[in-house]
Structure formats: C-alpha cells, structure tokens
MIPAMAR-808867 format. One record per atom (N, C-alpha, C, CB): z, y, x; residue in three letters. Coordinates in steps of 0.2 Angstrom, whole numbers, plus 5000, padded with zeros to 4 digits. Each point is the difference from the previous one (the first is absolute). Glycine has a CB too. Layout:
// residues N
ZYXALA;...
***
This chain:
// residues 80
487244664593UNK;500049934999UNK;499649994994UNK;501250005004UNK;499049954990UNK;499549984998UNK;500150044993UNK;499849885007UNK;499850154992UNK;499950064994UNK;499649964992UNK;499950115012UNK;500749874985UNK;499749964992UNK;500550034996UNK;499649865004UNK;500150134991UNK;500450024995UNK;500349954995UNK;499350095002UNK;500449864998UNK;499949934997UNK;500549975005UNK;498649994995UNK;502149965002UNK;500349965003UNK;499749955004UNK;500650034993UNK;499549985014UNK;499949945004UNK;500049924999UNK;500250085004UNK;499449894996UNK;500249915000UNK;500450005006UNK;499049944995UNK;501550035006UNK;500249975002UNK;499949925003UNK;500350094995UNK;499749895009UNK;499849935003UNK;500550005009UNK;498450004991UNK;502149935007UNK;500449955003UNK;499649995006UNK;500649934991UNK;499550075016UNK;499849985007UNK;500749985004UNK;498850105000UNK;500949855004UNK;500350005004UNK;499950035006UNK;500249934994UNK;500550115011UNK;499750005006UNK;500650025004UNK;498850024995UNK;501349975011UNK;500450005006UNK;500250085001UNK;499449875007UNK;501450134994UNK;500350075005UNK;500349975002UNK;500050094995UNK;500549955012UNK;500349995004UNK;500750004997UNK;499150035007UNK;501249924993UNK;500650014995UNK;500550075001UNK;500149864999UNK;499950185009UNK;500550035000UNK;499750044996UNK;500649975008UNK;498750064991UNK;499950064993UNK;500149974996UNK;499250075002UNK;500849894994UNK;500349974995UNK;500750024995UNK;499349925007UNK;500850065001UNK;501050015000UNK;500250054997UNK;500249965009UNK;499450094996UNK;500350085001UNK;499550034994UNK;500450025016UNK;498949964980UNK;500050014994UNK;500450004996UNK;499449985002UNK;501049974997UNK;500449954994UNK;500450085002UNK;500049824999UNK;500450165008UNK;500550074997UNK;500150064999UNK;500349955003UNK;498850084999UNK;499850054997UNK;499950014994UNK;499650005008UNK;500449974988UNK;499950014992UNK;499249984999UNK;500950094999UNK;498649895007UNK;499250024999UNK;499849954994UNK;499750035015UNK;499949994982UNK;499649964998UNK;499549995005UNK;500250034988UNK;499749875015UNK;499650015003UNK;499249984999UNK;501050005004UNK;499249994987UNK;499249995000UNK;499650074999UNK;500149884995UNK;500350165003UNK;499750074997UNK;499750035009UNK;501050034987UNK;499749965018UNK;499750005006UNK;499650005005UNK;500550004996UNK;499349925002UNK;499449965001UNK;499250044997UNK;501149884999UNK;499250124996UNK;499450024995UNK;499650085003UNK;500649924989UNK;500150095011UNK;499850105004UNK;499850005007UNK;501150064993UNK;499149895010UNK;499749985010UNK;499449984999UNK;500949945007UNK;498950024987UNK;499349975001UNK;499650074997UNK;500349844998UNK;499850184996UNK;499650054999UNK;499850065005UNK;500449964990UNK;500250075012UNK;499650025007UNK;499849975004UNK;500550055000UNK;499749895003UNK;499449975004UNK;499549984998UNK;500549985005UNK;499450034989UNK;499149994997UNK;499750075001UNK;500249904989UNK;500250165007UNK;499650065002UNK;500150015007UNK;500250054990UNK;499949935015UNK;499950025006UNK;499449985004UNK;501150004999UNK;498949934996UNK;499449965004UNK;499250044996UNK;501049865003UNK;499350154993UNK;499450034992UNK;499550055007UNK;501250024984UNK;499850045017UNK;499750045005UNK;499550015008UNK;501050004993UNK;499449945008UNK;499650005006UNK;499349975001UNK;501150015004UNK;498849954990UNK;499249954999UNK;499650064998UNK;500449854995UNK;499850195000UNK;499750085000UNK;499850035005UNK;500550024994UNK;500049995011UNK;499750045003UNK;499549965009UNK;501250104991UNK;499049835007UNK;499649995005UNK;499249984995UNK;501149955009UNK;498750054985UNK;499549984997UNK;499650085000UNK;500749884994UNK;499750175007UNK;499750075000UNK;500150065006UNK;500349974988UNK;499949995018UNK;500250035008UNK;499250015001UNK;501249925007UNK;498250074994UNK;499650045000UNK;499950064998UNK;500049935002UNK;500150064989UNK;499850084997UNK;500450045000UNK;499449964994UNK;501350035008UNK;500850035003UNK;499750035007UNK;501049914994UNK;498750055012UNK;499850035005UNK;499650045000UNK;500249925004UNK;499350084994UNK;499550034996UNK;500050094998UNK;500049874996UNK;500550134999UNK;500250034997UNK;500450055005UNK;499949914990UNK;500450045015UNK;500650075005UNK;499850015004UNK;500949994999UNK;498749985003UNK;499350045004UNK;499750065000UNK;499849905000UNK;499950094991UNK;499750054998UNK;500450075000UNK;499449924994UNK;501350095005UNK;500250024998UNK;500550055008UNK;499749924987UNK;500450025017UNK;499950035008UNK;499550075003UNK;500149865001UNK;499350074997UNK;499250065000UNK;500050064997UNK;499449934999UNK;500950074994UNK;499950074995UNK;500450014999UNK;499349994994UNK;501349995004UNK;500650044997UNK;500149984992UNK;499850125010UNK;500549904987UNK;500149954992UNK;499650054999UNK;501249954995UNK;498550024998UNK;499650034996UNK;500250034995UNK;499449945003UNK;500150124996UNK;500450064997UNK;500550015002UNK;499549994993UNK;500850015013UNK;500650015002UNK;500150114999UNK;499949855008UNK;499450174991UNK;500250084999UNK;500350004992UNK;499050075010UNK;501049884987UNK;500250024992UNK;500450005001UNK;499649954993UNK;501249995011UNK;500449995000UNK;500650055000UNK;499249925004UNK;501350084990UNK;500650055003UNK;500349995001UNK;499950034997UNK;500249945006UNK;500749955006UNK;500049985005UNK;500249954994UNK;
***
C-alpha cells in the first residue's frame, strides 16, 4: 500500500456505496474510510501492475523465449 513516512493529507470526497455494506460496516466496527482508502490503494497498485507489464510484454516475451532456447543463464553457478 502506500509506503510514507510523512502523515498523509487527508482530503473529504464524496462518493456512493451500496447501503447494505454500509450497514453491515457500521456493525462491523470498519472504519470505512481507512477501507476505502486500502481498496483504492490496491487497485491503483494493481492497475500500476498490469500497465507494466503490458508496457514491457515484449521484452518479458523476449526474454522467455530466450530462455526456452538456452536455459537461465549461468544457470551451472546456480546452487539450488
């Protein structure tokens, strides 16, 4: 998630849930903005993730291809 060391700002938004999570928050004890805030940060690293790896699916192809071909490199160092 988001890795600071410096207190976050905070900043007020509005936005829509379905009231029955709401509910069954409230009687969960959730904090639902901390929850909110922890969904979105994963789904940002997720999305982080996958624009990576489509901005780099050639040299990833590339790469396990070569390695199809050859086998890992220096794989006789290897002691595992």
């Amino acid at each position: 998630m988001l890795q600071s060391t410096a207190k976050p700002q905070r900043k007020s938004v509005n936005t829509s849930i379905d009231s029955r999570l709401i509910e069954e928050a409230k009687a969960l004890g959730i904090n639902m903005s901390r929850a909110a805030e922890q969904g979105i940060a994963k789904a940002i690293s997720a999305e982080k993730t996958r624009r990576w790896q489509e901005e780099n699916k050639q040299a990833l192809e590339s790469s396990n291809d070569y390695v199809k071909r050859n086998g890992q490199p220096l794989a006789k160092y290897r002691l595992f």
